[in-house]
Backbone bond lengths (Angstrom), bond angles and torsions (degrees), N, CA, C in turn:
res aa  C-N    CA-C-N  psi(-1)  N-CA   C-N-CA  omega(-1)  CA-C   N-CA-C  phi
1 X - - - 1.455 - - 1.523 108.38 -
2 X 1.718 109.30 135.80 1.453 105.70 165.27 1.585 134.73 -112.32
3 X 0.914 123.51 147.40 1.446 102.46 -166.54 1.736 89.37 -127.56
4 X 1.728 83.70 130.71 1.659 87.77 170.71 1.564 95.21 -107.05
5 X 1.529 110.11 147.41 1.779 109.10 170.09 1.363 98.09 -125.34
6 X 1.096 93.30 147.18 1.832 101.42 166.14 1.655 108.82 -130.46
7 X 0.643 106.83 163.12 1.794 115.23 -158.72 1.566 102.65 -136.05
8 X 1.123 94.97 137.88 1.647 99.70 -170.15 1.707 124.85 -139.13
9 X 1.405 128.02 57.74 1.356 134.58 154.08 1.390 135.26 12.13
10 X 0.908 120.72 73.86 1.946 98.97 -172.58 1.970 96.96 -134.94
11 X 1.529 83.51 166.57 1.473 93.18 170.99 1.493 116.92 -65.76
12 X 1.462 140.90 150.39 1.365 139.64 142.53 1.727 129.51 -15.18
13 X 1.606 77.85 -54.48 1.689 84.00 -179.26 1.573 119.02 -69.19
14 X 1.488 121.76 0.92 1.255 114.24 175.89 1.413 122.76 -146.31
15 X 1.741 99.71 42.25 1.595 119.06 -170.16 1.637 87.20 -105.84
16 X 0.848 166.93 -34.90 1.525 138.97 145.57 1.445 141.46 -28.29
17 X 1.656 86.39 -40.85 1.638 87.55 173.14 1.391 103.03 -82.84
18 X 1.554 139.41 -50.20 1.152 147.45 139.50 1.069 104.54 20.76
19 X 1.655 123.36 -92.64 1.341 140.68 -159.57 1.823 96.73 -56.67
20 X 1.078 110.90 -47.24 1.569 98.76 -151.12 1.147 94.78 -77.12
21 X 1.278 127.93 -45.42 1.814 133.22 177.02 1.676 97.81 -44.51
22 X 1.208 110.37 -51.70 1.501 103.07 -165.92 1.940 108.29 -59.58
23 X 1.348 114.64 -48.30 1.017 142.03 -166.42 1.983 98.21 -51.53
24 X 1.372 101.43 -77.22 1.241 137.96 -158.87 1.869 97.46 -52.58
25 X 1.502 95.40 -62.56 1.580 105.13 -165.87 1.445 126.54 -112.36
26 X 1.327 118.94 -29.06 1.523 153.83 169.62 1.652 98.73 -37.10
27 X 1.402 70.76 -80.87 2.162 84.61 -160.58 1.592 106.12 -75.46
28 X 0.916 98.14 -31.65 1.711 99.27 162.14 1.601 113.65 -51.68
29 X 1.026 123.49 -54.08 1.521 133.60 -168.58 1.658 95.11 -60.80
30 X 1.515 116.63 -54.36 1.836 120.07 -151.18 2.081 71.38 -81.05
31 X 0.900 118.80 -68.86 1.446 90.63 -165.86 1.199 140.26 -68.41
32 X 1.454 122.48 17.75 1.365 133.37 145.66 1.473 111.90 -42.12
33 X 1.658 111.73 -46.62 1.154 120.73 -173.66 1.650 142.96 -61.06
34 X 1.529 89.82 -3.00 1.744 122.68 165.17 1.418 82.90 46.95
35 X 1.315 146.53 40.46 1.302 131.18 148.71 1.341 120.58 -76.57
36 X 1.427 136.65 -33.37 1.464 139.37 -147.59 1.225 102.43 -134.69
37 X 1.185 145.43 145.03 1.489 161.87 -134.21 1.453 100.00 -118.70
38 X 1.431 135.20 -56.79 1.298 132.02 172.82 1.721 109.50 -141.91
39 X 1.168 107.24 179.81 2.007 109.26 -166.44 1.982 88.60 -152.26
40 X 1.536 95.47 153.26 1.268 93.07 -174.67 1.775 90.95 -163.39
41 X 1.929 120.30 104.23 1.056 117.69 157.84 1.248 137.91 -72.25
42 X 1.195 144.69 144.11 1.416 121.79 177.79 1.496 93.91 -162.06
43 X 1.246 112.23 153.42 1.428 133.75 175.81 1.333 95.94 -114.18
44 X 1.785 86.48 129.90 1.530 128.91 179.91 1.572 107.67 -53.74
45 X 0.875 128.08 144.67 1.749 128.24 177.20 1.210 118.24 -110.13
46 X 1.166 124.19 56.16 1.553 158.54 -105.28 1.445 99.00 -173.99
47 X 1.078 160.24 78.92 1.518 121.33 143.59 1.439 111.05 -99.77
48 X 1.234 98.35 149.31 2.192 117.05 -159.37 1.476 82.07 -87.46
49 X 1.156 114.75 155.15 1.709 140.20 168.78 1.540 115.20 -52.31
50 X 1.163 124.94 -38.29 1.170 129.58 170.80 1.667 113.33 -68.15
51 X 1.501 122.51 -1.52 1.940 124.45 -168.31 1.235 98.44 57.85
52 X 1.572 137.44 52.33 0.891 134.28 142.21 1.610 115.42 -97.88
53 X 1.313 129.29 136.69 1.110 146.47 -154.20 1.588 104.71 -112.30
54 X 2.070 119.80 141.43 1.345 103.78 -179.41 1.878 86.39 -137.83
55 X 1.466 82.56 138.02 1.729 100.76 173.33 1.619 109.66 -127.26
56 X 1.279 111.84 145.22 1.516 125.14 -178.51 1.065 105.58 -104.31
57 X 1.506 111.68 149.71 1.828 111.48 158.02 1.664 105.70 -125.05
58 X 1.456 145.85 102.84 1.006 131.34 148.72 1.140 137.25 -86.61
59 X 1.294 110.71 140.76 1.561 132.74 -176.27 1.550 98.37 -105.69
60 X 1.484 100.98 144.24 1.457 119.64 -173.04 1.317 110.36 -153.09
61 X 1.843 94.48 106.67 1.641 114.18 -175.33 1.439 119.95 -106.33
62 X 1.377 128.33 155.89 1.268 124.43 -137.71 1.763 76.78 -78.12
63 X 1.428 122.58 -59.04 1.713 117.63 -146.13 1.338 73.54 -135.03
64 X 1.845 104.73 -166.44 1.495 127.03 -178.89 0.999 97.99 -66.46
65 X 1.567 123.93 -63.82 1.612 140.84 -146.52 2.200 94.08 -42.31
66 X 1.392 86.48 -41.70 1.962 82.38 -173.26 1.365 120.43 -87.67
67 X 1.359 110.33 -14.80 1.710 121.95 157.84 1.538 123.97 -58.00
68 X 1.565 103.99 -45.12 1.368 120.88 177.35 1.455 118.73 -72.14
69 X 2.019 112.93 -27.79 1.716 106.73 -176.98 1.480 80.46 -77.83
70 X 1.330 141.30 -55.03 1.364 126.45 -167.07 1.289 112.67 -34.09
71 X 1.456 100.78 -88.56 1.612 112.82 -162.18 2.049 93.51 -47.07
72 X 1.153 156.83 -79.73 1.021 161.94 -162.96 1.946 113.15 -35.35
73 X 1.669 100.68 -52.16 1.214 85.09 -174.25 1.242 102.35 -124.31
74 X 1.001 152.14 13.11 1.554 161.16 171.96 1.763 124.06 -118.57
75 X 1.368 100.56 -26.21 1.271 85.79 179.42 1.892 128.66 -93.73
76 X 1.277 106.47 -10.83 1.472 127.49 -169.33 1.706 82.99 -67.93
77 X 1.660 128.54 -50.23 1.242 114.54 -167.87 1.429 100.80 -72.83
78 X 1.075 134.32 -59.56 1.384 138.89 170.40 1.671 109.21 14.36
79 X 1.953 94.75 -91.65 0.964 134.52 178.84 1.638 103.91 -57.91
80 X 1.795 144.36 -1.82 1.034 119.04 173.34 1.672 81.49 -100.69
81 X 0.749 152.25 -50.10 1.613 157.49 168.83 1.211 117.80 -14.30
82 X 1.810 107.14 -66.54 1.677 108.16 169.32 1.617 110.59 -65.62
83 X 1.343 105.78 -10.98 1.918 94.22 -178.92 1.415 111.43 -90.95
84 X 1.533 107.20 -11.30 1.192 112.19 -174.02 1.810 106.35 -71.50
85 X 1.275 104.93 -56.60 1.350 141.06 155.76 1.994 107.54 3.38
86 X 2.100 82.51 -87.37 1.583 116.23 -155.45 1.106 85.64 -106.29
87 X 1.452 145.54 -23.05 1.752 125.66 -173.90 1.737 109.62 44.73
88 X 1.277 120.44 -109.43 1.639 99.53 -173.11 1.280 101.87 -126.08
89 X 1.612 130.77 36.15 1.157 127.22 176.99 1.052 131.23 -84.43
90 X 1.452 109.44 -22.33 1.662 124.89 159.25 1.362 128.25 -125.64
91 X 1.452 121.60 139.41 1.386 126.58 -147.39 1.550 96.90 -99.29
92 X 1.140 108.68 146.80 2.094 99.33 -178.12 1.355 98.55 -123.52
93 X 1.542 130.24 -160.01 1.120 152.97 150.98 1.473 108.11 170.09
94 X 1.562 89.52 173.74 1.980 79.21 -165.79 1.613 82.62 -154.94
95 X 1.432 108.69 149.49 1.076 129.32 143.62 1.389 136.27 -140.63
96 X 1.329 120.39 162.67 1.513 133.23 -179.55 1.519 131.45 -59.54
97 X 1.116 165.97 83.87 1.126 141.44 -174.58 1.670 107.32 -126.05
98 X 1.554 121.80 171.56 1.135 144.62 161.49 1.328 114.06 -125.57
99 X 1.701 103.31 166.16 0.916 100.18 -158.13 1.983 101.23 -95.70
100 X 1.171 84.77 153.06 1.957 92.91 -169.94 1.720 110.84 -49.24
101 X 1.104 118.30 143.35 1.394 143.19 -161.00 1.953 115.12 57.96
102 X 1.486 111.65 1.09 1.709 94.05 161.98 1.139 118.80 -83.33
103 X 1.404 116.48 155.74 1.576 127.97 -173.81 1.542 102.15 -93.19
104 X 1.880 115.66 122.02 1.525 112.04 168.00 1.454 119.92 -138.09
C-alpha cells in the first residue's frame, strides 16, 4: 500500500470554508479518478504559534502503477483547481510513503 499525503497550512480565519470546500467538492473531484482505494482528511493537532492550522488528506493506492496514473494524469488539473480556489493562501506539500516492511 501507498500513501500519498499532502499537507495543507492555512490561516484560522479560513479553515471553515476550507473544510467544507475540501469536504463537499475536493475529494469528490480526486475520487472520480478511481485511482486510490480509500482517502482520509484529518487536521493535524498541532496548532503553529502564528493560529495557523494544518490538515492532511491521504490517498492510499494499491502499487506505483496507480500513484503514477494519478499524479501524471489527474493531478496537474487537481492542483490548477485548488490554486484556482486558494491562490496563495494555503501552503501544501506532499509526500510519498508506504507502509513499513513493503518492498518498493
Amino acid at each position: 500500500m501507498i500513501i500519498y499525503n499532502t499537507s495543507y497550512i492555512l490561516h484560522s480565519t479560513i479553515e471553515n470554508d476550507f473544510c467544507k470546500w475540501m469536504k463537499d467538492k475536493f475529494i469528490p473531484l480526486i475520487q472520480e479518478t478511481g485511482t486510490f482505494s480509500q482517502d482520509y482528511f484529518c487536521k493535524v493537532m498541532v496548532q503553529q504559534e502564528d493560529g495557523s492550522q494544518t490538515y492532511s488528506l491521504q490517498l492510499f493506492f494499491k502499487n506505483k502503477a496507480q500513484l503514477d496514473k494519478y499524479r501524471n494524469d489527474f493531478e496537474p488539473r487537481c492542483k490548477s483547481i485548488f490554486t484556482a480556489k486558494y491562490q496563495t493562501n494555503i501552503m501544501t506539500f506532499s509526500s510519498t510513503m508506504f507502509e513499513h516492511g513493503e518492498n518498493h
